[in-house]
TORKOL-4160 file (C-alpha; in steps of 0.2 Angstrom, whole numbers, padded with zeros to 4 digits, m for minus):
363
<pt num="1" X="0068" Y="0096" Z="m0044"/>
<pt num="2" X="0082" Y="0091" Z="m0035"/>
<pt num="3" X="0089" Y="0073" Z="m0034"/>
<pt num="4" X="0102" Y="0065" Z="m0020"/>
<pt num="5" X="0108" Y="0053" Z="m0034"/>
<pt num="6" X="0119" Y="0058" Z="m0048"/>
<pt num="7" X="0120" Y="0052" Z="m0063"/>
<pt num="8" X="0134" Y="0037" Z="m0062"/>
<pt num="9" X="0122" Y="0032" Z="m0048"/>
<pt num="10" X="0106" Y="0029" Z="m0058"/>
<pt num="11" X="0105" Y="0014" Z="m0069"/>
<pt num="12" X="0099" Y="0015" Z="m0085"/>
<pt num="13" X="0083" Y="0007" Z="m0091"/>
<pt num="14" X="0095" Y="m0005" Z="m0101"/>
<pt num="15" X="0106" Y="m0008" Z="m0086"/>
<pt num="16" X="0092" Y="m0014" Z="m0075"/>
<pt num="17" X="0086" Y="m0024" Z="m0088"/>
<pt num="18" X="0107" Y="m0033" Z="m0089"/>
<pt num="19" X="0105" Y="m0033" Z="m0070"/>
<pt num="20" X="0086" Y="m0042" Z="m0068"/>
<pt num="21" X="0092" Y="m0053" Z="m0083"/>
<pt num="22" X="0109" Y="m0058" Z="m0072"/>
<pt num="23" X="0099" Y="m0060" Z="m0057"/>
<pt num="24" X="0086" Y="m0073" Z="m0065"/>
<pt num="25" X="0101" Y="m0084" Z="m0067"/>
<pt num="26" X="0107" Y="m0081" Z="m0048"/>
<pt num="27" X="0091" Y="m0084" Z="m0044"/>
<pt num="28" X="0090" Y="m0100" Z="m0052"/>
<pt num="29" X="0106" Y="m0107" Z="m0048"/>
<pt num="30" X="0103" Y="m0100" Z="m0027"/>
<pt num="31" X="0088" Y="m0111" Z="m0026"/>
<pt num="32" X="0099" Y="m0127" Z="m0037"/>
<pt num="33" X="0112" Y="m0124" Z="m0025"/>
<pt num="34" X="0100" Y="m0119" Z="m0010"/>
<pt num="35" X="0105" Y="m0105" Z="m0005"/>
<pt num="36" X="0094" Y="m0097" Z="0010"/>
<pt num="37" X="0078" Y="m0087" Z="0006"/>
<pt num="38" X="0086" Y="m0076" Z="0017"/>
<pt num="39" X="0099" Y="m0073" Z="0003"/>
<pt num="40" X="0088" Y="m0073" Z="m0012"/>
<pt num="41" X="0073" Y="m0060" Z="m0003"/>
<pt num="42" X="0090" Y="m0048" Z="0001"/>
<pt num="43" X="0096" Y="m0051" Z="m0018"/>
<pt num="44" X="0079" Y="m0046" Z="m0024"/>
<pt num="45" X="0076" Y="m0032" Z="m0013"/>
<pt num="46" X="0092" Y="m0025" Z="m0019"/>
<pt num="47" X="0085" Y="m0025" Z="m0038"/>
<pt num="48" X="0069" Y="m0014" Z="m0031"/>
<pt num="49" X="0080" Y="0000" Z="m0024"/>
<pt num="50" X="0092" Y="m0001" Z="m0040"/>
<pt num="51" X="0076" Y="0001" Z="m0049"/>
<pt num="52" X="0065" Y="0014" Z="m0036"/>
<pt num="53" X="0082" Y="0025" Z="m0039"/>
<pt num="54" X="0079" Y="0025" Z="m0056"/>
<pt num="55" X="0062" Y="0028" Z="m0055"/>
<pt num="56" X="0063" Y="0043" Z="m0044"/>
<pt num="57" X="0077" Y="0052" Z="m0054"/>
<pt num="58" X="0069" Y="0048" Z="m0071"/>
<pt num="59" X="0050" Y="0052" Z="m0065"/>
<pt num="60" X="0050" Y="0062" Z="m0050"/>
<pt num="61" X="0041" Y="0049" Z="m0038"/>
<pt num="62" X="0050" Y="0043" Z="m0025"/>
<pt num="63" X="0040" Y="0028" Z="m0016"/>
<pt num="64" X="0033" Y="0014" Z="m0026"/>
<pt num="65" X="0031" Y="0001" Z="m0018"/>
<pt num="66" X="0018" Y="0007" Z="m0003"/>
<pt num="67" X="m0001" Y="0010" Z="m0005"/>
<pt num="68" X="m0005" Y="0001" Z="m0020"/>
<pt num="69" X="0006" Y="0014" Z="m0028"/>
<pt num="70" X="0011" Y="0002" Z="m0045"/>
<pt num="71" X="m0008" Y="0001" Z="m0049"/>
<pt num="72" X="m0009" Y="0021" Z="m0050"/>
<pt num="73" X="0006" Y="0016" Z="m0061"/>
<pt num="74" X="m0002" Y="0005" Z="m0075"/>
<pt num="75" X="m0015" Y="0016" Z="m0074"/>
<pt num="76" X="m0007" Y="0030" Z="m0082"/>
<pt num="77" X="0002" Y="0020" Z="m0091"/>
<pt num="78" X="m0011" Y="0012" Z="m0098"/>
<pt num="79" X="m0020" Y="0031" Z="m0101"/>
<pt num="80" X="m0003" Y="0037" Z="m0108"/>
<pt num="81" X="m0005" Y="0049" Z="m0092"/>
<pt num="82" X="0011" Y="0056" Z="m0082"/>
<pt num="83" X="0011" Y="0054" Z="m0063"/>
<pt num="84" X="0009" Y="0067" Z="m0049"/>
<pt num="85" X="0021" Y="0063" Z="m0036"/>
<pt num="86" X="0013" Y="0058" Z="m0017"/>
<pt num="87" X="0000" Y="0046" Z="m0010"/>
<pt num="88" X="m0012" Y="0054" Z="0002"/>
<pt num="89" X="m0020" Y="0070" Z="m0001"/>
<pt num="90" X="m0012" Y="0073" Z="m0022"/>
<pt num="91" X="m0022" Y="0070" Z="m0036"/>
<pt num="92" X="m0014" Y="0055" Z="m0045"/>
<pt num="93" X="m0010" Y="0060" Z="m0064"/>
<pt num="94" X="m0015" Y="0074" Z="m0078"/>
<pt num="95" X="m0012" Y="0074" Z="m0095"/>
<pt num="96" X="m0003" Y="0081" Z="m0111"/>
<pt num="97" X="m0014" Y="0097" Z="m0107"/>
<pt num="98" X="m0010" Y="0095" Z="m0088"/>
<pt num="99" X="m0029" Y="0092" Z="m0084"/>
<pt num="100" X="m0027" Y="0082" Z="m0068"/>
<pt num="101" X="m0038" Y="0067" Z="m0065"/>
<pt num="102" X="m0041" Y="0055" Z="m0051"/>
<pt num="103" X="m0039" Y="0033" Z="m0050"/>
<pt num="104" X="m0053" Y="0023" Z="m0040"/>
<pt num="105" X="m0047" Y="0004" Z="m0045"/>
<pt num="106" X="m0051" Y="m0012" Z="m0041"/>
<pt num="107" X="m0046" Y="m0028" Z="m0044"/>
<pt num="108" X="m0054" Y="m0045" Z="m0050"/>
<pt num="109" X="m0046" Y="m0054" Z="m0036"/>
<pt num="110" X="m0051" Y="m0041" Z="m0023"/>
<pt num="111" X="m0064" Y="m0045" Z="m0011"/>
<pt num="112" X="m0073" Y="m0030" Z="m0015"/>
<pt num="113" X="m0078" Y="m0027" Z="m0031"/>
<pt num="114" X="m0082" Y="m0008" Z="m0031"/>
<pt num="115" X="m0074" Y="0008" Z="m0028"/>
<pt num="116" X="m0072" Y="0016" Z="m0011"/>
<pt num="117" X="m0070" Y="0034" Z="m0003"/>
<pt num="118" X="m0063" Y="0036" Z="0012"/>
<pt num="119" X="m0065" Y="0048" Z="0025"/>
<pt num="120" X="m0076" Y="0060" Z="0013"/>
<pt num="121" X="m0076" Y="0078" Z="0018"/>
<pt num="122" X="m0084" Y="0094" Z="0010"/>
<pt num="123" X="m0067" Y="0097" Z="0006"/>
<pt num="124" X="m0067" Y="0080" Z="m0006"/>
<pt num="125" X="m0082" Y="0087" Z="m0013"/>
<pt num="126" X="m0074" Y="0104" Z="m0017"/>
<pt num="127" X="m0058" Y="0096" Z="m0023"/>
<pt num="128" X="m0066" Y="0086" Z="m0036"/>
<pt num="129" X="m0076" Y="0100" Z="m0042"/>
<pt num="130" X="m0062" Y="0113" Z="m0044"/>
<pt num="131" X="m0048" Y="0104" Z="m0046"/>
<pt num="132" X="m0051" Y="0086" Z="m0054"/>
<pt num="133" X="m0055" Y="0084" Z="m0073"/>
<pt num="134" X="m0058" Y="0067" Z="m0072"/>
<pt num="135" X="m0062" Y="0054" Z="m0060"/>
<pt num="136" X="m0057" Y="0035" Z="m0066"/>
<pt num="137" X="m0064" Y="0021" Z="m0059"/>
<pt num="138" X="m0054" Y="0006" Z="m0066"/>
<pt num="139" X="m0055" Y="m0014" Z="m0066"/>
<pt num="140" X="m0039" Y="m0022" Z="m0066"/>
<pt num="141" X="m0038" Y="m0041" Z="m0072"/>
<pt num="142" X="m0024" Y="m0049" Z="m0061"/>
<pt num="143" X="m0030" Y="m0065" Z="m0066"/>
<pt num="144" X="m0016" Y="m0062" Z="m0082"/>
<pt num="145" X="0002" Y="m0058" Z="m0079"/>
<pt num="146" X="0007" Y="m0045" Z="m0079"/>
<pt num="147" X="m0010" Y="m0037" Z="m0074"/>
<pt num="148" X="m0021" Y="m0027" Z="m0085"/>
<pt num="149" X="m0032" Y="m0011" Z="m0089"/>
<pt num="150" X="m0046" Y="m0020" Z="m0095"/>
<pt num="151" X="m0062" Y="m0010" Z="m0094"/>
<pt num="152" X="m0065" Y="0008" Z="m0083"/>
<pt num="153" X="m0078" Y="0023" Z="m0081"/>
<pt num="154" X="m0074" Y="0040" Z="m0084"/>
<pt num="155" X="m0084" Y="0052" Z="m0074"/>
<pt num="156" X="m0080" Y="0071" Z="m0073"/>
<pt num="157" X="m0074" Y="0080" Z="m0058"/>
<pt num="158" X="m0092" Y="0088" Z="m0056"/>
<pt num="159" X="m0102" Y="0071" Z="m0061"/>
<pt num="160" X="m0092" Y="0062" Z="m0045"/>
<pt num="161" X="m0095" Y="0081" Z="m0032"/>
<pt num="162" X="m0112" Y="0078" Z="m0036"/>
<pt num="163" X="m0115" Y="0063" Z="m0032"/>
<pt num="164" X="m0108" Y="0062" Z="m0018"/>
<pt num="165" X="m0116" Y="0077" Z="m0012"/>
<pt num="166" X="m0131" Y="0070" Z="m0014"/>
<pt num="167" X="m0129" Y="0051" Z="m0009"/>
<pt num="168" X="m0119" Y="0053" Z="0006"/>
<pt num="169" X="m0133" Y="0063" Z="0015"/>
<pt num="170" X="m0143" Y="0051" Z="0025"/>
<pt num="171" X="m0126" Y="0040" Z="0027"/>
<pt num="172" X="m0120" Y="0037" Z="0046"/>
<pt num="173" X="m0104" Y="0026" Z="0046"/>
<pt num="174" X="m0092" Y="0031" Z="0056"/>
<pt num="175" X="m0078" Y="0031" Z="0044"/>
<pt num="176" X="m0088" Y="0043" Z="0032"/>
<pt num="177" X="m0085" Y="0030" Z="0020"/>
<pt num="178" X="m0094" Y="0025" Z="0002"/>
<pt num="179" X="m0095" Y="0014" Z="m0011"/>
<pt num="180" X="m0098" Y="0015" Z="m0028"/>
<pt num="181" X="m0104" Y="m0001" Z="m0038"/>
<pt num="182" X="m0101" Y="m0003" Z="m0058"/>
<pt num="183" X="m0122" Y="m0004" Z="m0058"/>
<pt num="184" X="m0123" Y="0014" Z="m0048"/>
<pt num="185" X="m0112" Y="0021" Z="m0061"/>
<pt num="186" X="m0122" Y="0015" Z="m0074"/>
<pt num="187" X="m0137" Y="0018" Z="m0067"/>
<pt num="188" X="m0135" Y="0034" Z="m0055"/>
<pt num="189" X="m0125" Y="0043" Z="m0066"/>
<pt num="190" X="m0130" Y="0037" Z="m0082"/>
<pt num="191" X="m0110" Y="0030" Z="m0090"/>
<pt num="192" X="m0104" Y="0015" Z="m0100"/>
<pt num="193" X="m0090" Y="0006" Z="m0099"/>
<pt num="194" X="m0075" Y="0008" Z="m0110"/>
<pt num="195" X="m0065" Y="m0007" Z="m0114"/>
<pt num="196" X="m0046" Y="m0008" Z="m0114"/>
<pt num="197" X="m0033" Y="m0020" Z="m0121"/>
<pt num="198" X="m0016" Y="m0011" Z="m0119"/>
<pt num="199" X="m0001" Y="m0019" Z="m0117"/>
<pt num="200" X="0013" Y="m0013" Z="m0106"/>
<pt num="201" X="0025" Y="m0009" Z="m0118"/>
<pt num="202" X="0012" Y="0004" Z="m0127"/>
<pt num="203" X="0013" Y="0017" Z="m0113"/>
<pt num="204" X="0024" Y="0029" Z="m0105"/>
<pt num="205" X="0033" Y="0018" Z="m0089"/>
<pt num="206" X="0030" Y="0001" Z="m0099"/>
<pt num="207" X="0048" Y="m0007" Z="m0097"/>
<pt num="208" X="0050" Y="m0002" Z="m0079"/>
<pt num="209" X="0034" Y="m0011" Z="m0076"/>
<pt num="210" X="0038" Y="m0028" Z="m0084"/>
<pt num="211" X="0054" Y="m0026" Z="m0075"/>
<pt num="212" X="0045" Y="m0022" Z="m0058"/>
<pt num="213" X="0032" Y="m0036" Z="m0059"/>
<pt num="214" X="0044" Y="m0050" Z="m0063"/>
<pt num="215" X="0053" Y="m0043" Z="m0047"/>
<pt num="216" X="0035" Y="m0046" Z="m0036"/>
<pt num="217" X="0031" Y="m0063" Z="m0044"/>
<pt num="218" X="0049" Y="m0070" Z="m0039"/>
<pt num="219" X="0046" Y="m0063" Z="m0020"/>
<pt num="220" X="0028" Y="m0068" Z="m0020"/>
<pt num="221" X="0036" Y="m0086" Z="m0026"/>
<pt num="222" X="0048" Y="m0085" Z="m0012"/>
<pt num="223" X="0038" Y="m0079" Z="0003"/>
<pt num="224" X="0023" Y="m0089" Z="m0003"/>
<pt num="225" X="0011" Y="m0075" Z="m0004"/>
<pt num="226" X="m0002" Y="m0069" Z="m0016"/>
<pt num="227" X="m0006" Y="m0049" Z="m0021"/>
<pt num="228" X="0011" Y="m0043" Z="m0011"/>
<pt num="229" X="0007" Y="m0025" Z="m0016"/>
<pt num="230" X="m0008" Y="m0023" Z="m0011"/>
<pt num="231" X="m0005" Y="m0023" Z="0007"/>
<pt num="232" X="0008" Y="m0021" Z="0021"/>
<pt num="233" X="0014" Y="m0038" Z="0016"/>
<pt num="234" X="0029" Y="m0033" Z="0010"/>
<pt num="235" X="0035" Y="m0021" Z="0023"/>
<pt num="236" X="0032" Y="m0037" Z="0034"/>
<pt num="237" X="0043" Y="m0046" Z="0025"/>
<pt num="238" X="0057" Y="m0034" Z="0026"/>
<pt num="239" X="0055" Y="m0031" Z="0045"/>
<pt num="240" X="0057" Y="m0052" Z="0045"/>
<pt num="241" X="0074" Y="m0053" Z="0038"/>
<pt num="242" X="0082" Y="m0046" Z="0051"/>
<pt num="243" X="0073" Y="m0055" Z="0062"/>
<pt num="244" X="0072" Y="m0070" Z="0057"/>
<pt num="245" X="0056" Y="m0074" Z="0057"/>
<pt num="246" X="0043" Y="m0082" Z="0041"/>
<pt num="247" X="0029" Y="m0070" Z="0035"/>
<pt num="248" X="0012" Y="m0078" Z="0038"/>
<pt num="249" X="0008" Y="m0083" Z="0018"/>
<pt num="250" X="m0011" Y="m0079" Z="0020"/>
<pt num="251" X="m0017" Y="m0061" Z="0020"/>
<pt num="252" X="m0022" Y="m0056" Z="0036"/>
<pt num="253" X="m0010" Y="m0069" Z="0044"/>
<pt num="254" X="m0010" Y="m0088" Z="0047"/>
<pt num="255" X="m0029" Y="m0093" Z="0048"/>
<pt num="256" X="m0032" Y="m0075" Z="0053"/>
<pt num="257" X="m0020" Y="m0074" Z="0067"/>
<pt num="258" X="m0006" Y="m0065" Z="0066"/>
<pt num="259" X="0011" Y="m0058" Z="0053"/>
<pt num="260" X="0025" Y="m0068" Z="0056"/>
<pt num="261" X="0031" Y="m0084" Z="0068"/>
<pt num="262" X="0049" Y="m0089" Z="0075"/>
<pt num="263" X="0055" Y="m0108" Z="0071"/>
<pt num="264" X="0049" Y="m0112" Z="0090"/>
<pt num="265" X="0030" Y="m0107" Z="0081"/>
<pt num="266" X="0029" Y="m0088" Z="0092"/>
<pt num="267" X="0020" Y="m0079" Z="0083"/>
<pt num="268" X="0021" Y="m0061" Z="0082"/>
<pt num="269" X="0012" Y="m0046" Z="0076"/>
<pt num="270" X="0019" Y="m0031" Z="0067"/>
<pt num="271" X="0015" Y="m0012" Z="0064"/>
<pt num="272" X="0025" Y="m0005" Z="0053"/>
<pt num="273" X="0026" Y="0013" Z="0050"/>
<pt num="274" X="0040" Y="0027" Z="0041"/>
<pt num="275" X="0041" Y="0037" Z="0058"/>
<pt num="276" X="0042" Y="0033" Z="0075"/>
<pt num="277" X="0022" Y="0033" Z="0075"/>
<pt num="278" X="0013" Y="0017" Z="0075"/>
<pt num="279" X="m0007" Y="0018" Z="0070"/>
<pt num="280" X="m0017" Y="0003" Z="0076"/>
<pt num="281" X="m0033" Y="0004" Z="0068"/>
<pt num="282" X="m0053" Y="m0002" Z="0070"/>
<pt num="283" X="m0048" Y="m0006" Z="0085"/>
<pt num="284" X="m0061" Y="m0020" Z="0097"/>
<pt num="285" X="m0060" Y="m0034" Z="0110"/>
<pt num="286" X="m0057" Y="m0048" Z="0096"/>
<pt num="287" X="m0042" Y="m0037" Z="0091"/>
<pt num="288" X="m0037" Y="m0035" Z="0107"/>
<pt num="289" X="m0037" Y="m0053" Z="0112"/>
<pt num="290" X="m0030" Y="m0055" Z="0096"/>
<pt num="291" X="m0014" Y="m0046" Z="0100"/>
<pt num="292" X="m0015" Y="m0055" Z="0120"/>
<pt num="293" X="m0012" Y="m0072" Z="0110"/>
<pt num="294" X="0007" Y="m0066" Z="0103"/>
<pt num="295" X="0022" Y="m0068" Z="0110"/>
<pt num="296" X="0027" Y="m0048" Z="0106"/>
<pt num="297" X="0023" Y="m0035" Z="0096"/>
<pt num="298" X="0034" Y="m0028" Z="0084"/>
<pt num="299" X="0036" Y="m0008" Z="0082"/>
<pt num="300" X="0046" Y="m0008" Z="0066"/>
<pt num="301" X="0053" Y="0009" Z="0058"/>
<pt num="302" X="0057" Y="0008" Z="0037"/>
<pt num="303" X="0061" Y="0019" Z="0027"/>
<pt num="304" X="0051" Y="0015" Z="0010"/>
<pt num="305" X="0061" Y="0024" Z="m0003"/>
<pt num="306" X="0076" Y="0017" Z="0001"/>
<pt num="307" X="0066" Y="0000" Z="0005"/>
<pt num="308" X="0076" Y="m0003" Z="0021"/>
<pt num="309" X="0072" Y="m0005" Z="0039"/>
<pt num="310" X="0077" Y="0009" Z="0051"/>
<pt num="311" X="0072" Y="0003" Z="0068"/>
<pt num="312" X="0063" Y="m0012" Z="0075"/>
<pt num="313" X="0057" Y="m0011" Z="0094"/>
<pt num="314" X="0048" Y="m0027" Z="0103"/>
<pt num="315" X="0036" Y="m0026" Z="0116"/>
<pt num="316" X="0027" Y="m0036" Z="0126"/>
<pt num="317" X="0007" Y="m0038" Z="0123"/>
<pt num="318" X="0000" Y="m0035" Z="0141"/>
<pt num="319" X="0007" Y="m0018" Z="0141"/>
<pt num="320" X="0003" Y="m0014" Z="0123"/>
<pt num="321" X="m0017" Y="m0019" Z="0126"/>
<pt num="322" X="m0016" Y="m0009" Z="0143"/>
<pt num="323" X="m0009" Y="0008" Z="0134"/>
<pt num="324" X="m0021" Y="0007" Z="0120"/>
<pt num="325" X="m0035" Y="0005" Z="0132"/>
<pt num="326" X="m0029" Y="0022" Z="0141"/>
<pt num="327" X="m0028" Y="0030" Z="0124"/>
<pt num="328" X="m0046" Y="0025" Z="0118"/>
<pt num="329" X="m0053" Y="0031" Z="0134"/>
<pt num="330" X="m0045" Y="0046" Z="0135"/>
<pt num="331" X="m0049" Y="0050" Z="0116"/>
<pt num="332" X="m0066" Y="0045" Z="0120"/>
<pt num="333" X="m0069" Y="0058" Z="0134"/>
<pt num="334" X="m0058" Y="0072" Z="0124"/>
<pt num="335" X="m0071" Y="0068" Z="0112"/>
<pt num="336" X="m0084" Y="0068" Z="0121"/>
<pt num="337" X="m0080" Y="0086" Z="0132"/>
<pt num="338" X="m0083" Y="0096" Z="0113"/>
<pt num="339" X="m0098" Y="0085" Z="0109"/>
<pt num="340" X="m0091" Y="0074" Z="0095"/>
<pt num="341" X="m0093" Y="0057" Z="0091"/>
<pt num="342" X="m0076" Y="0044" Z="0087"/>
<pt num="343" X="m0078" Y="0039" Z="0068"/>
<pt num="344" X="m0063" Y="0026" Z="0071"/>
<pt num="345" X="m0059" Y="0015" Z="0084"/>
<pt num="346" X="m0040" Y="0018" Z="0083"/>
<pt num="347" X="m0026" Y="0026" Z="0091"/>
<pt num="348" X="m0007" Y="0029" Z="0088"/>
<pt num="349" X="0008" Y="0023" Z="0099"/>
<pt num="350" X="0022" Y="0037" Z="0096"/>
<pt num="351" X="0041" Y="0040" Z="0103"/>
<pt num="352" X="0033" Y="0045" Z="0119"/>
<pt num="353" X="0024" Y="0026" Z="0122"/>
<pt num="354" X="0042" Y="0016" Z="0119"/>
<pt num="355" X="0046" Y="0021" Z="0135"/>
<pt num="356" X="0027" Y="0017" Z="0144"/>
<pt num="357" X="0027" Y="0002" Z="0136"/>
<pt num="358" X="0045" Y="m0004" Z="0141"/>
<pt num="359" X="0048" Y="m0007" Z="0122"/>
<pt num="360" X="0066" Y="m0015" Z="0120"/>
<pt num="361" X="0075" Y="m0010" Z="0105"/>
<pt num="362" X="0083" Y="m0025" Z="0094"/>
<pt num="363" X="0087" Y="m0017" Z="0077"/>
């Protein structure tokens, strides 16, 4: 396939290793001789594209730092699997005998302690039974460091098509989503755990893993937030550099409320998308009012493989609630006209809302 980089621009596995090893003693001295968080978030955020260059040109996969895309990662790793370059829609790894197979994880520190299909389709169903040789469904223990593979079921392609064939029939949410516990697996579809207890250096992208987690421990150290990966934190935290504003430390905001502050204590909210197309999701009143209580709402632009922002728009939240109002009604009645139900409360603002919403560019 072909690569943008050439080779002088891509460091070696041993070259990032010198770099991180350099940069752990400038990191040190920075916070002896206090320089800004500012200067030591940029600093680290240069290693991840040093080492996301690399990663691309040695492994074909060009974005790892968005959708939990690490932990597909130490999944083949751990399974001594090779990745499938893409997120949504691809198939996550195959094997030596290129039988591909599909990741379900979770983790031990995640609220939800099974494994989750979103917006099935019959198409899912027909996916996983001609294409998928496996599905995985893996427990992670991030309770160590690094994190671990530490136990998983293996179903087949057909096992998992048949299931949810059959268990999604009398199942009415709107998301078309479902669940899967470690006691339906055992019991529905009658498997048993198989423990692991891999290290990182036994599989396949073992060293650019060490390296990349001792990258996300000294930003979560920094930033003062837990499990960065996992959500849109740390796209939030490279929008707030150039704006000078402090990422909330808790998931989901400062006692719920909202992604970032300025030192006067405005807070603000961000969406933060690769394109200038910004989903607001599950969309209710307590949202709403939610986004009313901000002093603006940030559009922000990045572009993930080369972990850097693009464009970062402000609007005011009055005229950000109003147009979203407009776009639910109108999807509503669209819906409505062809005799269809909305699934999900949400709507996107594109290019063509900047302009509505009188959003002022200020990066």
């Amino acid at each position: 396939m072909p690569h943008k980089f050439g080779l002088s621009s891509i460091l070696s596995c041993d070259a990032i290793a010198v770099r991180s090893a350099l940069f752990k003693i400038k990191y040190g001295m920075g916070l002896l001789m206090g320089e800004s968080k500012k200067e030591q978030l940029e600093a680290i955020f240069g290693e991840m594209r040093e080492i996301q260059r690399h990663f691309e040109f040695v492994h074909g996969v060009n974005d790892i730092w968005s959708n939990s895309k690490i932990f597909e990662v130490l999944q083949a790793n751990t399974f001594q699997h090779k990745m499938i370059p893409g997120h949504s829609g691809s198939l996550d790894a195959k094997d030596e005998y290129d039988r591909e197979f599909e990741y379900k994880h979770f983790k031990e520190t995640s609220s939800n302690h099974s494994w989750t299909f979103n917006d099935y389709s019959n198409a899912t169903i027909l996916k996983l039974r001609d294409r998928v040789h496996a599905v995985i469904f893996t427990h992670i223990n991030d309770l160590v460091f690094p994190p671990r593979v530490d136990w998983i079921y293996e179903a087949t392609g057909e096992q998992i098509a048949n299931y949810l064939a059959e268990h999604t029939k009398a199942i009415k949410n709107a998301r078309k989503m479902i669940n899967l516990s470690a006691l339906q697996i055992e019991t529905r579809i009658g498997l048993v755990p198989q423990k692991f207890d891999a290290t990182l250096g036994d599989g396949p992208y073992g060293a650019e893993l060490e390296r990349i987690f001792d990258l996300v421990k000294r930003l979560e150290t920094i930033v003062g937030v837990s499990n960065i990966l996992t959500s849109n934190k740390f796209w939030e935290v490279l929008v707030s550099l150039p704006l000078g504003h402090t990422v909330n430390s808790e998931q989901g905001g400062r006692a719920g409320a909202h992604d970032a502050f300025d030192n006067d204590g405005g807070d603000y909210e961000y969406k933060v998308s690769s394109t200038r197309s910004w989903n607001f999701q599950d969309i209710s009143e307590a949202v709403l009012d939610k986004y009313l209580n901000c002093e603006k709402i940030v559009l922000a632009i990045v572009d993930k493989p080369g972990i850097r922002v693009v464009e970062i728009w402000e609007a005011n939240p009055d005229v950000v609630v109003k147009r979203l109002r407009e776009k639910l009604r109108k999807k509503s009645a669209e819906y409505s006209a062809i005799g269809k139900e909305v699934r999900r409360q949400q709507v996107s603002l594109t290019a063509g809302d900047i302009k509505v919403i009188s959003a002022v560019r200020v990066f």
